[in-house]
C-alpha positions, 0 to 999 in steps of 0.5 A, spaced: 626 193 735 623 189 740 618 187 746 620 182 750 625 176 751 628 173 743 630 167 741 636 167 736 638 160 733 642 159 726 639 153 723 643 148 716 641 144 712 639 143 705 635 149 701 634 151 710 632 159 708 627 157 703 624 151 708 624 156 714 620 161 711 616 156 709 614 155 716 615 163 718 609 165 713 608 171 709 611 177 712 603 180 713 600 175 718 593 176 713 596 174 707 601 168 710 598 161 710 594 157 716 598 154 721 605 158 719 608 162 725 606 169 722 599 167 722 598 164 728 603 168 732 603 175 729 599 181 730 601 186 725 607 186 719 610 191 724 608 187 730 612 179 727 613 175 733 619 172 728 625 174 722 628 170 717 634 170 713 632 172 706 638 169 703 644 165 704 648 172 704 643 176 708 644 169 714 652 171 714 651 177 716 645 177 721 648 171 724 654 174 725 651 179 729 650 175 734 654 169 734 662 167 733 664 161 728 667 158 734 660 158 737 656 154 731 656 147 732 656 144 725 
């Protein structure tokens, strides 16, 4: 699933999962818009550079693939 070194983050805020994917893009690099993570970064939509939460719902539970609450400044 990956190629090298990641970066994990959780971010908060208001409507944060729609913001974020906003600066993410497209999920297809040639669709996404210009100056978006994904169109500069990506190479293909299997090759990504970057993933996102797609809901509220989804973010729980990836996060806590990787992160306790404790762990969670907030």
């Amino acid at each position: 699933m990956t190629s090298g070194p990641v970066v994990v983050q959780v971010l908060e805020g208001e409507n944060a999962v729609a913001k974020y994917r906003e600066v993410m893009g497209a999920t297809n690099p040639a669709q996404a818009a210009e100056g978006t993570i994904r169109k500069t970064f990506s190479e293909s939509v299997g090759e990504n550079t970057v993933h996102g939460s797609d809901s509220a719902e989804n973010a729980k539970a990836e996060i806590a693939q990787f992160f306790q609450d404790s762990d969670i400044a907030g």
